[in-house]
C-alpha positions as CSV (number, residue, x, y, z in Angstrom):
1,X,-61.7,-51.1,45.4
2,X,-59.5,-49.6,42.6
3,X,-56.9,-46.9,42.1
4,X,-55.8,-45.2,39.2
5,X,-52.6,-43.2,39.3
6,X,-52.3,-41.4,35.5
7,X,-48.9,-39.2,34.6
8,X,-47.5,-37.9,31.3
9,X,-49.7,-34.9,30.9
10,X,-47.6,-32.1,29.8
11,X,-47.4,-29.1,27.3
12,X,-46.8,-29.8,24.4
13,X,-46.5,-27.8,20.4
14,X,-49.2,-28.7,18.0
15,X,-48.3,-31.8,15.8
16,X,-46.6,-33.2,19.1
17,X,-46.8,-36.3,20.9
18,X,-47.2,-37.6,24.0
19,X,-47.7,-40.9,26.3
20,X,-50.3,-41.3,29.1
21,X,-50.3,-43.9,32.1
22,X,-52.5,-45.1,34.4
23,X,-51.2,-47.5,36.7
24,X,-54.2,-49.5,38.7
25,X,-53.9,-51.0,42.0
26,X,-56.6,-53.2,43.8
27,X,-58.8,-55.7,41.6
28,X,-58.2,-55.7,38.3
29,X,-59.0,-58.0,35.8
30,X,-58.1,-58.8,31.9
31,X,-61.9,-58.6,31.7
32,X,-62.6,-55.2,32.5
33,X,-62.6,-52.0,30.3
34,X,-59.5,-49.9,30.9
35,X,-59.8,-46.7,28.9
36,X,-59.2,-42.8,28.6
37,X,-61.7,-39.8,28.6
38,X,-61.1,-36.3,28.4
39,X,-63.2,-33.2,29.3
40,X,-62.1,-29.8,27.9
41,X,-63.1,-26.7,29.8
42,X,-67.1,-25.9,29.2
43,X,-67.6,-29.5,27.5
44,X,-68.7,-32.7,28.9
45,X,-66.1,-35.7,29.5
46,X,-65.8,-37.7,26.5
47,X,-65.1,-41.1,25.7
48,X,-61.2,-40.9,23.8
49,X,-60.3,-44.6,23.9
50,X,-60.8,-47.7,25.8
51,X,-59.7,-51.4,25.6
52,X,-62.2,-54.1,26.4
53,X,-62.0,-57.8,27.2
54,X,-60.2,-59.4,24.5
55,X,-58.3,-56.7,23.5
56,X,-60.9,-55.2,21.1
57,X,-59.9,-51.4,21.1
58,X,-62.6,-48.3,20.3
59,X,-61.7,-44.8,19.6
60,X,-63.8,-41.4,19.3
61,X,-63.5,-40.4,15.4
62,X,-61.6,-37.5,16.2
63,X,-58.9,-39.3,17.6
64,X,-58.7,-42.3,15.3
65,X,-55.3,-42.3,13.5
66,X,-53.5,-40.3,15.9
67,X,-54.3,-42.2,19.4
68,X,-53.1,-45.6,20.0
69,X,-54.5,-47.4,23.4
70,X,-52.7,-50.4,25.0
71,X,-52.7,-52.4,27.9
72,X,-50.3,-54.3,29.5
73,X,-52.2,-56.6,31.7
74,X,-48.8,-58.1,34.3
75,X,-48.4,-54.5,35.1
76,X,-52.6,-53.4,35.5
77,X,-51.6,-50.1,33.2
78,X,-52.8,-48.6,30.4
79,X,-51.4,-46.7,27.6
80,X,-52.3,-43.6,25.7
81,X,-50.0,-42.0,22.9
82,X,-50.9,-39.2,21.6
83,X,-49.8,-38.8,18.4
84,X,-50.1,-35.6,15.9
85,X,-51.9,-33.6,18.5
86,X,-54.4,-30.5,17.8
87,X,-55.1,-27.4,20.0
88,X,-58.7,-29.2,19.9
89,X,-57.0,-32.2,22.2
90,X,-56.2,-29.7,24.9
91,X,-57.8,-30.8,27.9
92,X,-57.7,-32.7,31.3
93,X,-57.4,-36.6,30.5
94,X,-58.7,-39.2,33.0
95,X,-58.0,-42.9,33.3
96,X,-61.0,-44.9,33.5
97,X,-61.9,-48.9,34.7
98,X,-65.2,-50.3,34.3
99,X,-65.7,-53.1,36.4
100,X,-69.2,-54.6,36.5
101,X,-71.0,-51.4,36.8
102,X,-68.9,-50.1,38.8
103,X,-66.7,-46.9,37.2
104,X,-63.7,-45.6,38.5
105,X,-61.5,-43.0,38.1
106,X,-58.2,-41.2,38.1
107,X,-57.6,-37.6,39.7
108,X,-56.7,-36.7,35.7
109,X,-54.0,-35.0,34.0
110,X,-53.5,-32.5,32.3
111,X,-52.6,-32.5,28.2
112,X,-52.4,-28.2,26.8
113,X,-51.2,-28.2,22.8
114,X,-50.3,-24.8,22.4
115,X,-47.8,-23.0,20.4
């Protein structure tokens, strides 16, 4: 079994940053895919970033540039920051580890960019 305990959502003005982390307890290995989704209100949950074995990032285009993923293994946490953030990021972010075919999942936070 896994946990995933994200924080750093917040408002924030557009061209702001900010830094997501998801902190995961139980079995977790280098191995598996750490990453971040989002779903906006109305739209379905979306791929933003994820880290796989090796380190190997992948990013959705519209964050590519602006969003850097990281992981730090010792600590079983991943990393968002959001850089140069758009209205269009606004949205509740969740913390995702794929183990096998198993998926899990965080409770989400929430990222608004609003002026």
């Amino acid at each position: 079994q896994v946990q995933l305990v994200e924080s750093g959502g917040g408002l924030v003005q557009p061209g702001g940053s900010l830094r997501l982390s998801c902190a995961a307890s139980g079995s977790v290995s280098s191995t598996n895919v750490m990453g971040w989704y989002r779903q906006a209100p109305g739209k379905q949950r979306e791929m933003v970033a994820r880290v796989l074995g090796g380190g190997i990032t992948d990013y959705a285009d519209s964050v590519k540039g602006r969003f850097t993923i990281s992981r730090d293994n010792a600590r079983n946490t991943v990393y968002l920051q959001m850089n140069s953030l758009k209205p269009e990021d606004t949205a509740v972010y969740y913390c995702n580890v794929l183990k096998g075919w198993q998926n899990y999942w965080g409770q989400g936070t929430q990222v608004t960019v609003s002026s």
